[in-house]
C-alpha positions in Angstrom: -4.7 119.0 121.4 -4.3 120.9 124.5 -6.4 119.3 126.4 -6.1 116.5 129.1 -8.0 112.5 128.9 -10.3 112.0 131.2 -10.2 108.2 133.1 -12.8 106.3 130.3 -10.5 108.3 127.4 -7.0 106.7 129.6 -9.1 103.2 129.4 -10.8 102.8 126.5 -8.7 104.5 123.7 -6.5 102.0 121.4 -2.8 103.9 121.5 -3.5 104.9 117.4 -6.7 106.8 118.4 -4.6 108.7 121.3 -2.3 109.9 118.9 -4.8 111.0 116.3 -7.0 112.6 119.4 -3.9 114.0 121.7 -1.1 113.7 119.5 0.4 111.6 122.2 3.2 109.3 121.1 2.1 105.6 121.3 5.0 104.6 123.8 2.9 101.3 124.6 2.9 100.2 121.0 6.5 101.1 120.6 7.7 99.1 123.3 5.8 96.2 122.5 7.4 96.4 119.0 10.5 96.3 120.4 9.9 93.1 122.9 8.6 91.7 119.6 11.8 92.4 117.9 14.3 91.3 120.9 12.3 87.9 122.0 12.3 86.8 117.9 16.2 87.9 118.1 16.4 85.7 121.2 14.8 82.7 119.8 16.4 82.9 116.5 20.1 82.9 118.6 18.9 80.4 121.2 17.9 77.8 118.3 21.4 78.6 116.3 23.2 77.5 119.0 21.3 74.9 120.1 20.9 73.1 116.3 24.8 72.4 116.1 24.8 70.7 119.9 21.7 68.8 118.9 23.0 67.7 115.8 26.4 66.5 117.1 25.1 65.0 120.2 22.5 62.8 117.6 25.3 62.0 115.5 27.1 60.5 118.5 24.4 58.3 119.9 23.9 57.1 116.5 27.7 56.6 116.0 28.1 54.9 119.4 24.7 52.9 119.5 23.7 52.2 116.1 26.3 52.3 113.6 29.9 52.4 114.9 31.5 52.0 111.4 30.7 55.9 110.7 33.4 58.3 111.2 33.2 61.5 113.3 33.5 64.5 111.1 32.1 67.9 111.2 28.7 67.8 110.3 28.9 69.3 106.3 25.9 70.1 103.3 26.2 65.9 102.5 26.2 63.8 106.0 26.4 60.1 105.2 26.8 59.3 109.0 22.5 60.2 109.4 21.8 58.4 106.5 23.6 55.2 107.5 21.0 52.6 109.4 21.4 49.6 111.0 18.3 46.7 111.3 17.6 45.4 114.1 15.4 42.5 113.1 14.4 41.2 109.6 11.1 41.0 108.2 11.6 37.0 108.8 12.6 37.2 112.0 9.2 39.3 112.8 7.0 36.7 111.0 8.7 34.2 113.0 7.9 36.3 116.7 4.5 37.0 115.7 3.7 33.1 114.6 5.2 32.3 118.1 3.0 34.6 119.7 0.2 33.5 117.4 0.8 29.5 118.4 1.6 30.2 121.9 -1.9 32.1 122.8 -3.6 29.1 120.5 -2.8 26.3 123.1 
């Protein structure tokens, strides 16, 4: 245990094998642990914050754009302001496009 690594011992040793070898502490595979541990922390706060602003932004466009009969409320376990839709167009109405289109490229 006393003695030094040469350069190819430095190079080509995993950190476990220097420890086992050298009884070196594996300061490499410690402080990748840790960035591990810190960037999932980071993630898991950034999304946090970011789902309520999502969902309130989407409940607003759909509110102002879609259905303006839903009331703005705090977003709770049972949201009837997502599941509220509004149609655009019927299925008649599409029949009735496409058979335009249909009779139009015919002529």
């Amino acid at each position: 245990m006393g003695r030094r690594m040469n350069l190819k011992e430095r190079l080509y040793l995993t950190s476990v094998e220097r420890y086992r070898r050298f009884g070196l502490v594996p300061w490499d595979l410690v402080v990748s642990a840790l960035l591990v541990a810190f960037t999932t922390c980071q993630i898991v706060l950034i999304v946090e914050n970011g789902v309520a602003y999502t969902y309130s932004q989407l409940l607003q466009w759909n509110r102002l754009f879609l259905n303006p009969d839903v009331p703005c409320r705090q977003a709770g376990p049972i949201d009837d302001g997502m599941s509220n839709s509004y149609t655009v167009t019927s299925a008649a109405d599409l029949q009735g496009y496409v058979g335009n289109i249909v009779n139009v490229g015919c002529i």
